[in-house]
N, C-alpha and C positions, 0 to 999 in steps of 0.2 A: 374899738371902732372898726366898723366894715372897709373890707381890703376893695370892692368894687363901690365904683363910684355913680356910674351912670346903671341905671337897670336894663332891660332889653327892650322895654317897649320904649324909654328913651332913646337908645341906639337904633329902632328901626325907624324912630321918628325924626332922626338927623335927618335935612335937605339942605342940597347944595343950596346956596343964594350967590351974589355978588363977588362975597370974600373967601378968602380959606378959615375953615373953623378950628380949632385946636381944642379937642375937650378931655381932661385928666378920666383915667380910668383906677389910678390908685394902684401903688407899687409900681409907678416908674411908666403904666402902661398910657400910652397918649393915645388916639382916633386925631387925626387928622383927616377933613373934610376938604375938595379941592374944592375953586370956586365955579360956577358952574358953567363960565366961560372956556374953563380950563376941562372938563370934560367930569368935572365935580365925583372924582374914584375919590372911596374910602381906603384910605391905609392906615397901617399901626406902626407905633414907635413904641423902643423903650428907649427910657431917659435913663442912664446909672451913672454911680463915682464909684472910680476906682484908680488907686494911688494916689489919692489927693486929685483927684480930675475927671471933673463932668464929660459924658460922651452921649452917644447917641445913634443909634441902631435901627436901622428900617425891618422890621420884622417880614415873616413872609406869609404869616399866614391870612388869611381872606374873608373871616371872619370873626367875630369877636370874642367866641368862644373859645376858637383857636390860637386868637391872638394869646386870652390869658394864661393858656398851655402854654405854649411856647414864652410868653414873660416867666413863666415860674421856672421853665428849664433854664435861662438865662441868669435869673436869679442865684437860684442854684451855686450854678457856677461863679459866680461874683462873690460867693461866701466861702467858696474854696481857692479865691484869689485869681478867676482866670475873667480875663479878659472876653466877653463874649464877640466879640467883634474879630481880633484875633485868631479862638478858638473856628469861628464858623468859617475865615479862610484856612485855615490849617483844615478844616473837613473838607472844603470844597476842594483841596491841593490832594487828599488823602484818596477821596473819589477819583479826581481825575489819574491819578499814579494806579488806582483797583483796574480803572479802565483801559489807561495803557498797557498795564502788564497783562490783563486779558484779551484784549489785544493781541499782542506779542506772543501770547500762549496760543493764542486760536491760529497766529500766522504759524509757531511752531508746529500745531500739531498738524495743518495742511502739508507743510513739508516735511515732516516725518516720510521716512522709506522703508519699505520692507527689505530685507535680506534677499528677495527676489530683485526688488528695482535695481536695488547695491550690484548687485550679480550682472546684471544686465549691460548698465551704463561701466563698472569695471571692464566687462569682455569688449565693450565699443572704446573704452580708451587704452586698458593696459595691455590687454590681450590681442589686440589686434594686429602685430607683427608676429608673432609666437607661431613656430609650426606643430607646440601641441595641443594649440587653442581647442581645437575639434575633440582633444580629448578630457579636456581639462572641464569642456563646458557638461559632456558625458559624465563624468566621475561627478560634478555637482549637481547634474539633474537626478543622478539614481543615491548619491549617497548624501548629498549638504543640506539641496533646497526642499527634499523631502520631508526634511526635519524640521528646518528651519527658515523657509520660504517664507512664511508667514509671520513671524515673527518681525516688530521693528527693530532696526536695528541698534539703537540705542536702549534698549530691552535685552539684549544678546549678554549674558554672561560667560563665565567662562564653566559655569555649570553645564549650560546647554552645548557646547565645545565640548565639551568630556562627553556629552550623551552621543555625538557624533561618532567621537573617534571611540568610544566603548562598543559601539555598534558592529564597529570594521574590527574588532581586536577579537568580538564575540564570533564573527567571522573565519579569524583566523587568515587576515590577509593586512599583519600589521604593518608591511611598505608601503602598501597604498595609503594608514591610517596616517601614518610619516608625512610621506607625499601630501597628503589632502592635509593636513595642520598646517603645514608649510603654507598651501597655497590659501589657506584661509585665513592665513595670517597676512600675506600680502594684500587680500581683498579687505581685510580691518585697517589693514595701514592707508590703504587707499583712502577708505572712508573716513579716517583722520586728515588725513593730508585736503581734502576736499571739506574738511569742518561739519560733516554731517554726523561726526560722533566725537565728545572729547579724548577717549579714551578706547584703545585697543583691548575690547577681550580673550582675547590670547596672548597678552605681551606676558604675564607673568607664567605663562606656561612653557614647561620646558616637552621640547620636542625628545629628547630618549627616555624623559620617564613615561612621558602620556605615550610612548608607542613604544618603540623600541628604540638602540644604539645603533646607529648606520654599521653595515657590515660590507666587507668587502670580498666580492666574491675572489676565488684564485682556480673554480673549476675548467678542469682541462680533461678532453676527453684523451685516454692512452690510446695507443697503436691498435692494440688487442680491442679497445672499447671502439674503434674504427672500422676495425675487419667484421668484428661482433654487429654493427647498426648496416653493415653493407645489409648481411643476411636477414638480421628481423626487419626491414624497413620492406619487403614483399610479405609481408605477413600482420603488417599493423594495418591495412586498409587505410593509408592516407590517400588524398589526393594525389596524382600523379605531379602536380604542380606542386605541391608540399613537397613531394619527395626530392625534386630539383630544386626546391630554395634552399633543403637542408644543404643539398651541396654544393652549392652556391655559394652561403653561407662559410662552407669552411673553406670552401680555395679560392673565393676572392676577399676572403674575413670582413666582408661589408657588415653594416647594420642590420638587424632585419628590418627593421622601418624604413628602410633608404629602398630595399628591396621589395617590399608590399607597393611601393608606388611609384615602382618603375615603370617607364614605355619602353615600348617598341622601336621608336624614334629614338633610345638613349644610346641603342645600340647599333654597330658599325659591326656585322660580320666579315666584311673581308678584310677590315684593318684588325681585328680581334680586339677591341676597345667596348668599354661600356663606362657612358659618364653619368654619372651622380649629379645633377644637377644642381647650385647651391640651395634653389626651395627648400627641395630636399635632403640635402646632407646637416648633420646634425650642430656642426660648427659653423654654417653656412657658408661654406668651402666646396666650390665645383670639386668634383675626384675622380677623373680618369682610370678604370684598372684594367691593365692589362691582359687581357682573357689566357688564361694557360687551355692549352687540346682540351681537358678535362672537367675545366668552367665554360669555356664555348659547344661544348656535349651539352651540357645542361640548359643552356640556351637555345642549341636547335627542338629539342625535345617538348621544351615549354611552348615555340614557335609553331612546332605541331597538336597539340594537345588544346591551345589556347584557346580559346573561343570569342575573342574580340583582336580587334585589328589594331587599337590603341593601346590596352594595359596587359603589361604581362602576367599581372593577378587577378584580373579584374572582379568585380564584387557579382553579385546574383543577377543582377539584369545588364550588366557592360556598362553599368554608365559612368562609374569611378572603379579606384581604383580598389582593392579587397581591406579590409579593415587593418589597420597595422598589428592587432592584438590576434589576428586569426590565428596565423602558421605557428605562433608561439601557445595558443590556446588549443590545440591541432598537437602536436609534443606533447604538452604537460598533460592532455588527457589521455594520453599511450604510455602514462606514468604514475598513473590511478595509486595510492597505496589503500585507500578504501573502495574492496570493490563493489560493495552492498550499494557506495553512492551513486557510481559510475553506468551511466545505461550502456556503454561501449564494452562489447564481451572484450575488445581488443586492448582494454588499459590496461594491461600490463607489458603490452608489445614492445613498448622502444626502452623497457626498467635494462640499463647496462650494470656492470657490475661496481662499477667507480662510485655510484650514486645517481639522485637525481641531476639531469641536465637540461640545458635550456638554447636555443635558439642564438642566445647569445654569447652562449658559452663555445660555441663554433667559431665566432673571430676571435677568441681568447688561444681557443686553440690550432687555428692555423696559424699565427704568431710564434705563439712555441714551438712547431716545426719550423717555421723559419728558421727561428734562432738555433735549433737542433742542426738542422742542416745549413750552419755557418754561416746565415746571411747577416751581416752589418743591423745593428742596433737601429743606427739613424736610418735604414733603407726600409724595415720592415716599420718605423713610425710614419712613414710616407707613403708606403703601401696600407697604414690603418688611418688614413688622412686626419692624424692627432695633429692638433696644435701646440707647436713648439711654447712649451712652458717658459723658456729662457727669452727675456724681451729684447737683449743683444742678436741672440741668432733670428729670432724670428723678423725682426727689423733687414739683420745686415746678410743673414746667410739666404738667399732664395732660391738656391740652385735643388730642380726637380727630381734628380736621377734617374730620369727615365730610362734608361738603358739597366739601372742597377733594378728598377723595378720591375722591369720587363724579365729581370733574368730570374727576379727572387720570387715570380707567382708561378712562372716557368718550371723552377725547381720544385716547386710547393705541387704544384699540380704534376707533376710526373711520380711525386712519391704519392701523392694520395691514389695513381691508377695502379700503381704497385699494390698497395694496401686493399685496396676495393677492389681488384679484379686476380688479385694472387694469391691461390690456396695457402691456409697461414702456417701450413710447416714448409713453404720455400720463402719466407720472408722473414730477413733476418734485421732483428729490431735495432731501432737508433739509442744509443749512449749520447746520453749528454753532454754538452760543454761546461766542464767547467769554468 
C-alpha cells in the first residue's frame, strides 16, 4: 500500500471553506487546513507513539513536499527511540548555545590586545611613579615591542620570550637581557592580574639560565689607577663636562643618574652644598652632600663651560637634561677592547691597568677611601645616601651627622687633590685598615 495519500493535484485543490480540514497524508503526516475566517494557512503535523503514548508535532515545513521530508526524518528518529519533539528542543537549545559562544568568541576576539596595547596601558598604570620609566619604555621600544608588538598577547609563548632575550645574549649585553626578562615578567603579571591572559609566559622561566647569574661588582679603582686617569683623561677627548662628572663622581660618590639630572638651582656655592632632590635620588631620599674644595672645583668649571642656565648636563638643544646613559657610554667607549669596532681613534684612552671601569664604580671607590682613611662605617653610609637595611635603626635611629659628613668628604676631597695634582714619587700610598 502507497505511503502517500493525498496526490498533489489534491493538495493544490485544498480550499479554505467554513471549518478547519484535517486530511491524512499517510505515515503519521496530517495537512491541516484553517477555516477561512481564521486566515485559512495550510500547515503540517506529524501524529507518532512513542512509549506507549500518542503525540503530536507541528512540523515546519511549508509545503508538502517538504512536509514529507521532514516526516521521514522524524520517523527516523522514533525508530531509534528518540523522541522528535524533545530531539528538535534539544537542537533548538544546541543552536542557541553555537550562538552564544560565537558570540562570546566575537566579543573575545574584539578585546584581544596586542603586546603593544599591553605595553601601553602597563606604562599608564604600573609605570607611572617609576623614575626609570623613561628608560624602561626605551629598552621596550628598541628591544621587546620590535619583536613582539604585534603579536596578541594571549599568543605570547615563552618561545617567543627566549627569541627576545637570545637576541640581547647574541648582543652580548646579557644584564640588560636580565633586566628586560624581569621587566617582562612584571608586564605578564600585570596582564594576568587584569584577566587579559590566564597564564604568565614567563613564569616558568628561570631568570639565571635564560641570561645570566646576577654578579656583583667589588671594582675599585687604586691610588695609582687615580693618578694614572688624572693624566690620560686630557688625552681621551671627552667632553669638558664628562670630565668633571668623572670627578664629581668620586668625591661626592653620588650616582651618576642623580648627576645627569642635576640643576643649577640644586646647588648653593657659598654654603658648598649640593642637594639631590628626592625625584631624583634613587631611594627617593632628598641628599644633601657636602662639597669638599676639590668637588666645588668641578662645579665652577661645569658653571663655566655650561651652555644653559637650567641643567648642568643639559641634552643637544637645552631643553632637558643629558641622557642618564651618556657619561657612562662616554667611559665605556674610551674602553673599546675591539678596535676595528670602535670609530673613536681614542677607545683605548681611559683602558687603566686594574681593568675595565665604569662611572659607577667611582662611588664604590670613593667609599673605600673613606674607609681607608678611617671614616666611621655608619658616616660613609650617610654620605652614600643608603638606606639603613635594619628596620629598628631606620625607624628609631634618625640622627644626620652632618658635621661627621661634612668632615668625611672634606678628607675624601683633600686626598683626591694630593693624588690628582701630586707628582706620583711624592705620594705616599694608603695601607688599609684592617
Amino acid at each position: 500500500m502507497a505511503l502517500n495519500k493525498i496526490t498533489d493535484m489534491a493538495f493544490r485543490n485544498l480550499k479554505a471553506n467554513d471549518k478547519v480540514q484535517i486530511v491524512a497524508d499517510g505515515g503519521g503526516l496530517i495537512i491541516r487546513v484553517r477555516a477561512k475566517q481564521d486566515g485559512g494557512a495550510v500547515s503540517f503535523m506529524l501524529s507518532y507513539r512513542i512509549e506507549g503514548k500518542q503525540r503530536q508535532i507541528t512540523l515546519k515545513a511549508k509545503a508538502l513536499k517538504e512536509a514529507r521530508k521532514e516526516r521521514d526524518v522524524y520517523k527516523e528518529l522514533i525508530k531509534q527511540g528518540k523522541d522528535p519533539s524533545l530531539e528538535r528542543t534539544l537542537q533548538t537549545e544546541r543552536i542557541r548555545k553555537q550562538q552564544l559562544d560565537e558570540h562570546e568568541a566575537l566579543i573575545k576576539l574584539n578585546a584581544r590586545v596586542t603586546v603593544n596595547d599591553l605595553f601601553i596601558r602597563w606604562n599608564d598604570i604600573d609605570l607611572i611613579n617609576r623614575k626609570d620609566r623613561a628608560e624602561i619604555v626605551r629598552m621596550f621600544n628598541k628591544d621587546v615591542l620590535s619583536v613582539l608588538g604585534d603579536f596578541f598577547v594571549e599568543d605570547v609563548r615563552k618561545g617567543h620570550i627566549g627569541l627576545v632575550i637570545d637576541k640581547l645574549k647574541i648582543r652580548g649585553v646579557n644584564h640588560l637581557a636580565r633586566n628586560l626578562l624581569k621587566l617582562m615578567r612584571q608586564m605578564f603579571r600585570f596582564a594576568v592580574s587584569r584577566d587579559l591572559i590566564e597564564f604568565d609566559p614567563t613564569a616558568s622561566l628561570s631568570v639565571a639560565k635564560m641570561t645570566t647569574a646576577p654578579t656583583e661588582r667589588d671594582r675599585t679603582l687604586s691610588e695609582v689607577e687615580i693618578r694614572s686617569l688624572a693624566r690620560q683623561l686630557s688625552n681621551a677627548h671627552l667632553l669638558p663636562s664628562t670630565e668633571c662628572a668623572i670627578w664629581i663622581a668620586l668625591s661626592t660618590m653620588c650616582r651618576i643618574g642623580e648627576l645627569s639630572k642635576s640643576k643649577f638651582s640644586d646647588l648653593d656655592f657659598e654654603l658648598k652644598t649640593w642637594t639631590i632632590p628626592e625625584a631624583n635620588s634613587k631611594n627617593g631620599k632628598a641628599h644633601t652632600i657636602y662639597l669638599s674644595d676639590f668637588a666645588l672645583e668641578q662645579f665652577k668649571l661645569l658653571k663655566v663651560v655650561a651652555q644653559c642656565e637650567t641643567w648642568i648636563f643639559p641634552n643637544r638643544d637645552n631643553t632637558n637634561h643629558v641622557c642618564e646613559k651618556s657619561i657612562t657610554k662616554q667611559v665605556g667607549g674610551r674602553q673599546s677592547e675591539n678596535r676595528l669596532s670602535n670609530r673613536s681613534k681614542d677607545n683605548q684612552a681611559l683602558v687603566l691597568i686594574g681593568g675595565k671601569w665604569t662611572p659607577h664604580d667611582l662611588r664604590r671607590t670613593g667609599a673605600t677611601i673613606m674607609g681607608d682613611l678611617g671614616i666611621a662605617p655608619d658616616v660613609i653610609e650617610k654620605c652614600l645616601n643608603h638606606t639603613e637595611e635594619n628596620k629598628v635603626k631606620r625607624i628609631y635611629q634618625r640622627q644626620k651627622m652632618e658635621l661627621e659628613q661634612v668632615q668625611a668628604w672634606q678628607v675624601l676631597g683633600k686626598h683626591l687633590t694630593l693624588l690628582v695634582n701630586t707628582d706620583a714619587s711624592n705620594v705616599v700610598l694608603l695601607h688599609k685598615r684592617n
